[in-house]
C-alpha positions as CSV (number, residue, x, y, z in Angstrom):
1,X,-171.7,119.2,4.6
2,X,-174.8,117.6,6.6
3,X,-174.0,116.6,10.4
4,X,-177.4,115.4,11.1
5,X,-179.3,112.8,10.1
6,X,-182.4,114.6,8.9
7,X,-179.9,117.6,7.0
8,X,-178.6,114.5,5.0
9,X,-181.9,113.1,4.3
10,X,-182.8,116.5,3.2
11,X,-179.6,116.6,0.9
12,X,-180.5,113.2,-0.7
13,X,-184.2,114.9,-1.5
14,X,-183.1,118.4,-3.0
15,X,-180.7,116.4,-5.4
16,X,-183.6,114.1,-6.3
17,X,-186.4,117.1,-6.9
18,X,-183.5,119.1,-8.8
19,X,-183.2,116.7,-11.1
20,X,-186.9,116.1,-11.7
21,X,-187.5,120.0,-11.7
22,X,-185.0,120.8,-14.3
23,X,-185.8,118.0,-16.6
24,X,-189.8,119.9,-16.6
25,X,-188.4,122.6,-17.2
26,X,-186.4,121.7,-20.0
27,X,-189.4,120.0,-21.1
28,X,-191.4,123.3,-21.2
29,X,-188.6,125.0,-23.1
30,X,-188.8,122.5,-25.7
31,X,-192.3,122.6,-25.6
32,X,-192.3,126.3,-26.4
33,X,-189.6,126.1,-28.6
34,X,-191.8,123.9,-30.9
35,X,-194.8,126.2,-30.9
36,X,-192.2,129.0,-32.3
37,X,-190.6,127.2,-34.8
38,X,-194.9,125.8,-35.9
39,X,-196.0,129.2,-36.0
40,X,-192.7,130.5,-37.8
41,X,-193.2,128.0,-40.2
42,X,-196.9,128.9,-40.6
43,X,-198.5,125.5,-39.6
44,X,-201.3,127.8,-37.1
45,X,-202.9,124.1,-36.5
46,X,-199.9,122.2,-35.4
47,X,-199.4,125.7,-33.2
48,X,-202.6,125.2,-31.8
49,X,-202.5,121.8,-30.9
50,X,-198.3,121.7,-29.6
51,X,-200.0,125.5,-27.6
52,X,-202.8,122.8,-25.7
53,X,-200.0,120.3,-24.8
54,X,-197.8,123.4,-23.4
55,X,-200.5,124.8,-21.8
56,X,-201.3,121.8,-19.7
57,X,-196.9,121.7,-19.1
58,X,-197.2,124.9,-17.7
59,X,-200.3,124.4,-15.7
60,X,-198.6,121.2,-14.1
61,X,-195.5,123.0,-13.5
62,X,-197.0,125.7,-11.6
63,X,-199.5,123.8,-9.4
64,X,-196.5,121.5,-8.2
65,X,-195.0,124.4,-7.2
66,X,-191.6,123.5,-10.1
67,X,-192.3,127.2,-11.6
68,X,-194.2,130.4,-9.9
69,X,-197.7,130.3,-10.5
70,X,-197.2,134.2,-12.5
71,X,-194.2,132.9,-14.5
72,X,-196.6,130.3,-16.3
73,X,-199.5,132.7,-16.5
74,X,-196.9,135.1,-17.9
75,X,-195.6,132.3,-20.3
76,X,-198.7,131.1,-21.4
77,X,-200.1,134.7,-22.1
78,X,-196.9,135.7,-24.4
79,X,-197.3,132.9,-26.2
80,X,-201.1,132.9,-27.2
81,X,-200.4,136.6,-28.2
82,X,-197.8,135.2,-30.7
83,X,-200.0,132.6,-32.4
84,X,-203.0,135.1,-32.4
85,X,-200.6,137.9,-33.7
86,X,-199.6,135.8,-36.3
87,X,-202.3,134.7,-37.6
88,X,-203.6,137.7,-38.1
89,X,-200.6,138.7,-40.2
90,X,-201.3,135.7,-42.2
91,X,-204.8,136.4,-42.8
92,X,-204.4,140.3,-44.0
């Protein structure tokens, strides 16, 4: 437990950002789960457009410091290679 007054001020913040930070990241989760389940279901435009909304997600994320800067890059790179991969399938 806190004995100062600043060490309890600074336990009243983390519990506030962890909360905020888990609920983006649940958001992005969702977010990706989405673009999945569009491009399992072979709806490449809905893909595309729930990809942008993701995109900016991760973007956010990773400039407010809530996920490392790599992870998103990471994130967002896996993903486009599984819309693009797919739709090539489609097309041949």
């Amino acid at each position: 437990m806190p004995n100062t007054k600043s060490a309890k001020k600074r336990l009243r913040q983390d519990a506030v950002r962890r909360i905020h930070n888990r609920a983006v990241k649940s958001s992005i989760r969702s977010s990706i789960r989405k673009v999945r389940e569009a491009v399992s279901a072979k709806e490449f435009e809905k893909a595309d457009e729930l990809f942008r909304v993701t995109v900016k997600k991760l973007d956010k994320a990773g400039a407010k410091n809530v996920m490392h800067q790599k992870t998103t890059s990471r994130l967002k790179s896996r993903l486009n290679h599984h819309i693009k991969s797919a739709k090539d399938k489609a097309a041949a």
